[in-house]
TINULO-227930 format. One record per residue: residue in three letters; x, y, z of N, C-alpha, C in turn; residue number from 1. Coordinates in Angstrom, 1 decimal. Layout:
% residues N
+-----+--------+--------+--------+--------+--------+--------+--------+--------+--------+-----+
| res |     nx |     ny |     nz |    cax |    cay |    caz |     cx |     cy |     cz |   n |
+-----+--------+--------+--------+--------+--------+--------+--------+--------+--------+-----+
| ALA |      X |      Y |      Z |      X |      Y |      Z |      X |      Y |      Z | NUM |
...
+-----+--------+--------+--------+--------+--------+--------+--------+--------+--------+-----+
***
This chain:
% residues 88
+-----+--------+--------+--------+--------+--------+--------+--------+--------+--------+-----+
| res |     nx |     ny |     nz |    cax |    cay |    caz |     cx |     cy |     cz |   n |
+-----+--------+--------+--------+--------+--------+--------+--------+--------+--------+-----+
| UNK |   24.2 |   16.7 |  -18.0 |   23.0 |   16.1 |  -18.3 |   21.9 |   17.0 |  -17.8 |   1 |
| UNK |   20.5 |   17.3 |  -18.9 |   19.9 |   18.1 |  -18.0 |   18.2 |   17.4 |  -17.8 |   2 |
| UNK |   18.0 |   17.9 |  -16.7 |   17.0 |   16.4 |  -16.6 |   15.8 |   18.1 |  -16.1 |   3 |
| UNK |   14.5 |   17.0 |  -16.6 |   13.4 |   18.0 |  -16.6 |   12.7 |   18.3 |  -15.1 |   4 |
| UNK |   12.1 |   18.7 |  -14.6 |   11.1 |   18.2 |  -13.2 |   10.1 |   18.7 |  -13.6 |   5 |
| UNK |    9.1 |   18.6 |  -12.7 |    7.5 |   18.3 |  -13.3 |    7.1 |   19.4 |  -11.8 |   6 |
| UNK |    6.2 |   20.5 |  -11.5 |    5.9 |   20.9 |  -10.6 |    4.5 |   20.1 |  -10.9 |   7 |
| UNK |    4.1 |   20.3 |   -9.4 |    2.8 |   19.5 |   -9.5 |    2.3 |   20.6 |   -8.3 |   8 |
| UNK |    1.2 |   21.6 |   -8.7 |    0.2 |   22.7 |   -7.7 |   -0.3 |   21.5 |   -7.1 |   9 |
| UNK |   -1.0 |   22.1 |   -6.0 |   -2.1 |   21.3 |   -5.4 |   -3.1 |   22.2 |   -5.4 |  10 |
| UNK |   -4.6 |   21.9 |   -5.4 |   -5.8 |   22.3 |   -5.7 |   -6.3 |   23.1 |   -4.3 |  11 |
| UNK |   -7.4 |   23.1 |   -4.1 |   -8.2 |   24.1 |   -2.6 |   -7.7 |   22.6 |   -1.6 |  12 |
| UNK |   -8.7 |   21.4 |   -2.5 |   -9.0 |   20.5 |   -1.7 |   -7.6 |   19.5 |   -1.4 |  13 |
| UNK |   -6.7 |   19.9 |   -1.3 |   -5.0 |   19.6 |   -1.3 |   -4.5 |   18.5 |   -2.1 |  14 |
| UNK |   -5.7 |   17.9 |   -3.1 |   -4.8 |   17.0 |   -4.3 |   -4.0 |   17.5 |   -5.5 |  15 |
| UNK |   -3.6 |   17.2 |   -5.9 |   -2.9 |   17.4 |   -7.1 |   -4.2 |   18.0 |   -8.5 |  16 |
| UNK |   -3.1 |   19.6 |   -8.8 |   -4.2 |   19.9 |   -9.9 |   -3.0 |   20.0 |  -11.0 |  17 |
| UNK |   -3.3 |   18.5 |  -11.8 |   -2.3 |   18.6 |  -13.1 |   -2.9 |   18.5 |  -13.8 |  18 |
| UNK |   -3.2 |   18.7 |  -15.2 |   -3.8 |   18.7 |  -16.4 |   -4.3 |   16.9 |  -16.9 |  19 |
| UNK |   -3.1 |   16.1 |  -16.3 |   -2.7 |   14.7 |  -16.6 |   -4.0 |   14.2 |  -16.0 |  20 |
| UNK |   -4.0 |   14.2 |  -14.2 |   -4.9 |   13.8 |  -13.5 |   -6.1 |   13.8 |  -13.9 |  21 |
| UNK |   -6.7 |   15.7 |  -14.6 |   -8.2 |   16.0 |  -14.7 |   -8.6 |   15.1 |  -16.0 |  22 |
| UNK |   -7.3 |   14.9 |  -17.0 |   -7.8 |   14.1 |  -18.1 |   -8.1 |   12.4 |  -17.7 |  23 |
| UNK |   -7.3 |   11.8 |  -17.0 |   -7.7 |   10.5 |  -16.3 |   -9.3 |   10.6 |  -15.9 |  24 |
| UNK |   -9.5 |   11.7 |  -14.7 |  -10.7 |   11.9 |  -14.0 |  -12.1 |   11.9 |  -15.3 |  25 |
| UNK |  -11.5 |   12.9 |  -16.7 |  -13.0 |   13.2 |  -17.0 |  -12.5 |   12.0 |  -18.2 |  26 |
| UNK |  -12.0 |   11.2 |  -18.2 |  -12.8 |   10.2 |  -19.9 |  -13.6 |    8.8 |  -19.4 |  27 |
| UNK |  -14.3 |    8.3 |  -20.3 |  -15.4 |    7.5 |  -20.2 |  -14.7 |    6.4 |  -19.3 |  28 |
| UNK |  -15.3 |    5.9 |  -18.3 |  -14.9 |    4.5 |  -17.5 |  -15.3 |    3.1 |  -18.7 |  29 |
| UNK |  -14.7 |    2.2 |  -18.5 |  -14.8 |    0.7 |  -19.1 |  -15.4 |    0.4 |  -18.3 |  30 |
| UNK |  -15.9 |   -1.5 |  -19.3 |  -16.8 |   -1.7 |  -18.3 |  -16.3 |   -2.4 |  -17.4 |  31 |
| UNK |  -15.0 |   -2.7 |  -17.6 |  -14.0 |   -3.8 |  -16.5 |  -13.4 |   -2.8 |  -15.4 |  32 |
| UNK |  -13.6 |   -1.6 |  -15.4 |  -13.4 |   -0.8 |  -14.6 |  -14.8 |   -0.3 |  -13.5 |  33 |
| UNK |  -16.0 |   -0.8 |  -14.4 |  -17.3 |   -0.9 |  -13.7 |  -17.2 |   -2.0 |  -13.1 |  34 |
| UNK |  -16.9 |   -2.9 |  -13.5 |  -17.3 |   -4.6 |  -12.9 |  -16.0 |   -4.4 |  -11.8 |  35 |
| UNK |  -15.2 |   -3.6 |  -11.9 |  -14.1 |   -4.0 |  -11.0 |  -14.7 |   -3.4 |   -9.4 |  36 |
| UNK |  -15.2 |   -2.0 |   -9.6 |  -16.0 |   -1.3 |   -8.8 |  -17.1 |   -2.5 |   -7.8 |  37 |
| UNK |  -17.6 |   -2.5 |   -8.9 |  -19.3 |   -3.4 |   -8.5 |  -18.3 |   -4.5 |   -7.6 |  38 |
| UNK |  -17.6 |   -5.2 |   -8.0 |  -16.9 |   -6.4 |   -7.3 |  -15.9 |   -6.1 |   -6.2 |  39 |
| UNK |  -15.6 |   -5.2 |   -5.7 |  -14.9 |   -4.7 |   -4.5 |  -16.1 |   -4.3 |   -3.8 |  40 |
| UNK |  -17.2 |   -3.4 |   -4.7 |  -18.6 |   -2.9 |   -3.7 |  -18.9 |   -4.5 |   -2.8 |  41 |
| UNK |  -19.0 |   -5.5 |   -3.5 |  -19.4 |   -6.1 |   -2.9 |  -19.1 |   -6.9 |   -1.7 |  42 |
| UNK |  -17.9 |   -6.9 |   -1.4 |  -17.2 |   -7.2 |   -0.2 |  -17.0 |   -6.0 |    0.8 |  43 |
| UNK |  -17.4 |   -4.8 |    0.5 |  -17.3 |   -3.8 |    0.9 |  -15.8 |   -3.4 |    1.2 |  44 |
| UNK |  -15.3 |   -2.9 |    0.6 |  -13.9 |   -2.5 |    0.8 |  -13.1 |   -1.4 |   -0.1 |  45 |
| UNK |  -13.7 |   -0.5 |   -0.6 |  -13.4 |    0.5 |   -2.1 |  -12.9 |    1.4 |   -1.1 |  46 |
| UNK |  -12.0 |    2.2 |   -1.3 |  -11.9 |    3.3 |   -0.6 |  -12.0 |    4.5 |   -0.9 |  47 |
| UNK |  -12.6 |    5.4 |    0.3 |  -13.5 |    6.3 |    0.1 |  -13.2 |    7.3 |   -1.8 |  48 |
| UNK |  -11.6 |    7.2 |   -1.6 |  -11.5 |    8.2 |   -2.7 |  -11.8 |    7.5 |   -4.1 |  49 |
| UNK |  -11.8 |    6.4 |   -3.9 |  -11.8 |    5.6 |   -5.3 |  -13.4 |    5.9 |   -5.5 |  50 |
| UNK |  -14.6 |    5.5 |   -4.2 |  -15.6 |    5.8 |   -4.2 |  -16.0 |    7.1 |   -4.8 |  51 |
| UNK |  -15.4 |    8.1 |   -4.8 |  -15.8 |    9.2 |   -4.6 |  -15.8 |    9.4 |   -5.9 |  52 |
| UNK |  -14.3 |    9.1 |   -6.6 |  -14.0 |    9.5 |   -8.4 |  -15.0 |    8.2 |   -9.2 |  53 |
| UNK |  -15.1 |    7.2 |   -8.9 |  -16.3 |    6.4 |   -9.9 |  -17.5 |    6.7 |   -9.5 |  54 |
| UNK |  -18.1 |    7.4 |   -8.7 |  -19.7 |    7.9 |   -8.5 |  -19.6 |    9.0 |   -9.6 |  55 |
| UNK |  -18.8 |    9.7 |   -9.9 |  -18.6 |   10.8 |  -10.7 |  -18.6 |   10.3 |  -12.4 |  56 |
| UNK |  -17.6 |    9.1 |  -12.4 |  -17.7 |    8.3 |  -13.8 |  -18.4 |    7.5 |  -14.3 |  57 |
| UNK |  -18.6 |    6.4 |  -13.5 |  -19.4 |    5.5 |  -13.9 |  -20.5 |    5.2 |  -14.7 |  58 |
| UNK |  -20.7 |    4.2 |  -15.4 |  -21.5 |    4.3 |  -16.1 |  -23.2 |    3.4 |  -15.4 |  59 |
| UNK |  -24.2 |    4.1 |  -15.5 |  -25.0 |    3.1 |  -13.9 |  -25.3 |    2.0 |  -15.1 |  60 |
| UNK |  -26.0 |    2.2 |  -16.4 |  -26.0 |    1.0 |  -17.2 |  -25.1 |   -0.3 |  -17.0 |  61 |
| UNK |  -23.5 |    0.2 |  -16.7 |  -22.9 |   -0.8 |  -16.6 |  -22.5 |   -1.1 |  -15.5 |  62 |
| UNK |  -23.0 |   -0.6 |  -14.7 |  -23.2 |   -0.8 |  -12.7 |  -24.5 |   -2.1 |  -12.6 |  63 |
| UNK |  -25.4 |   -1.4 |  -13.4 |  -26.6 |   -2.7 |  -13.2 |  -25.9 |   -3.8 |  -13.9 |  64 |
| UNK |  -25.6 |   -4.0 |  -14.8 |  -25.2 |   -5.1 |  -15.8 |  -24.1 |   -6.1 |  -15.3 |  65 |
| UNK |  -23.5 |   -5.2 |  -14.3 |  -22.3 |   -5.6 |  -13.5 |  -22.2 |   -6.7 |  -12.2 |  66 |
| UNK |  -23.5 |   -6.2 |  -11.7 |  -24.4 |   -6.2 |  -10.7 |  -24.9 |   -7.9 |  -10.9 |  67 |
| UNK |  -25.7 |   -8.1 |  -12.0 |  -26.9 |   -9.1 |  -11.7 |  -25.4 |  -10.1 |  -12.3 |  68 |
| UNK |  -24.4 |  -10.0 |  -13.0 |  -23.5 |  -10.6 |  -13.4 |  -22.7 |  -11.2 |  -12.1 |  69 |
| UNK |  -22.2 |  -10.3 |  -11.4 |  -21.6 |  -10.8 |  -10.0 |  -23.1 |  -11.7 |   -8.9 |  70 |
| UNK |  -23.7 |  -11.1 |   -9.1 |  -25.1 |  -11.9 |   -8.4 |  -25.5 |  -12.9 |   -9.1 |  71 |
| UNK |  -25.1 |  -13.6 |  -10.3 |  -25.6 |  -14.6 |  -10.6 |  -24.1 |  -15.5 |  -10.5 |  72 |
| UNK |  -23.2 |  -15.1 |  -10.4 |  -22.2 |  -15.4 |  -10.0 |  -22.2 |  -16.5 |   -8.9 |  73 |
| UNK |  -22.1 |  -15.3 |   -7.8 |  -22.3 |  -15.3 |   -6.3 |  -23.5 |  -16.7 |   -6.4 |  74 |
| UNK |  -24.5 |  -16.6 |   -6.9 |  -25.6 |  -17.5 |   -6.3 |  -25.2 |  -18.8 |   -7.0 |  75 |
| UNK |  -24.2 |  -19.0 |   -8.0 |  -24.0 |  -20.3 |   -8.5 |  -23.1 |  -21.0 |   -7.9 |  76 |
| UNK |  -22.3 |  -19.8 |   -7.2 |  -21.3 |  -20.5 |   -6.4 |  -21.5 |  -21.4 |   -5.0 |  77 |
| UNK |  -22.8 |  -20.3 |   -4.8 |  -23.6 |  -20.6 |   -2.8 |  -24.2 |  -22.3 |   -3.4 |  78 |
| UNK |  -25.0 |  -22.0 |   -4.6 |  -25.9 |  -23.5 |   -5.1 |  -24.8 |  -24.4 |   -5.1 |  79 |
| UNK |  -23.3 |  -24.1 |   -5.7 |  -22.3 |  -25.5 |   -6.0 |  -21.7 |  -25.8 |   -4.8 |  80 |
| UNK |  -21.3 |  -25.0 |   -3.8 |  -21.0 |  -25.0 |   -2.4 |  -22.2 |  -25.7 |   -1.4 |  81 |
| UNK |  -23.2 |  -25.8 |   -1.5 |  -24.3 |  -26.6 |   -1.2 |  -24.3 |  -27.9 |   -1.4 |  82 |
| UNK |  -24.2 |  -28.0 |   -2.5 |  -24.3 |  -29.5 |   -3.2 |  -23.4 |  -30.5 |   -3.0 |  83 |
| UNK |  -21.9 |  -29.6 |   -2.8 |  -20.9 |  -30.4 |   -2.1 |  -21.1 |  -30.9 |   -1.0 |  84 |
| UNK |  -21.3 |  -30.0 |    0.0 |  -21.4 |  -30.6 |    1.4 |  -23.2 |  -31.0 |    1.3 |  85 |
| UNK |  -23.7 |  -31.4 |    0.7 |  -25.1 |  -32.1 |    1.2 |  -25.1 |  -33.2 |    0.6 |  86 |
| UNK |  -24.0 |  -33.6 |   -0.4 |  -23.9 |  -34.9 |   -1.4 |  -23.2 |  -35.6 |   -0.4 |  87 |
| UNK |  -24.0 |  -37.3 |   -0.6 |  -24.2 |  -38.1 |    0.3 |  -22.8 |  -39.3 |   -0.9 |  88 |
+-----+--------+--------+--------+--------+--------+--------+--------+--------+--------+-----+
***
């Protein structure tokens, strides 16, 4: 049986330079891949390299859109969580 293997170079900056990867890196981000961003941004927790490859893709239109969506979110939740504990 003959079975294939895959070399994989590494680049200057010691990640992987495959053809595979740079096509991942350069096509258009979705916007549930923006909203997923904005929504980890918001608890602060993205890590650095994830940080690093969506500042490069992202779309900011769908960064803002993402944004006031999680923030109107977030404030409906604070108002329903209020209401519970202040209701007599």
């Amino acid at each position: 049986m003959h079975t294939e293997s895959k070399v994989v170079t590494m680049n200057a900056a010691g990640g992987p330079d495959d053809e595979a990867d740079k096509a991942a890196t350069n096509r258009p981000i979705r916007f549930g891949e923006s909203f997923k961003a904005v929504f980890w941004s918001f608890f602060g927790v993205r890590k650095r390299s994830d940080l690093e490859r969506d500042a490069a893709r992202l779309n900011p239109i769908h960064v803002v859109i993402a944004a006031f969506l999680l923030m109107a979110v977030f404030i409906g939740l604070l108002i329903t969580v209020v209401h519970f504990v202040t209701a007599k």
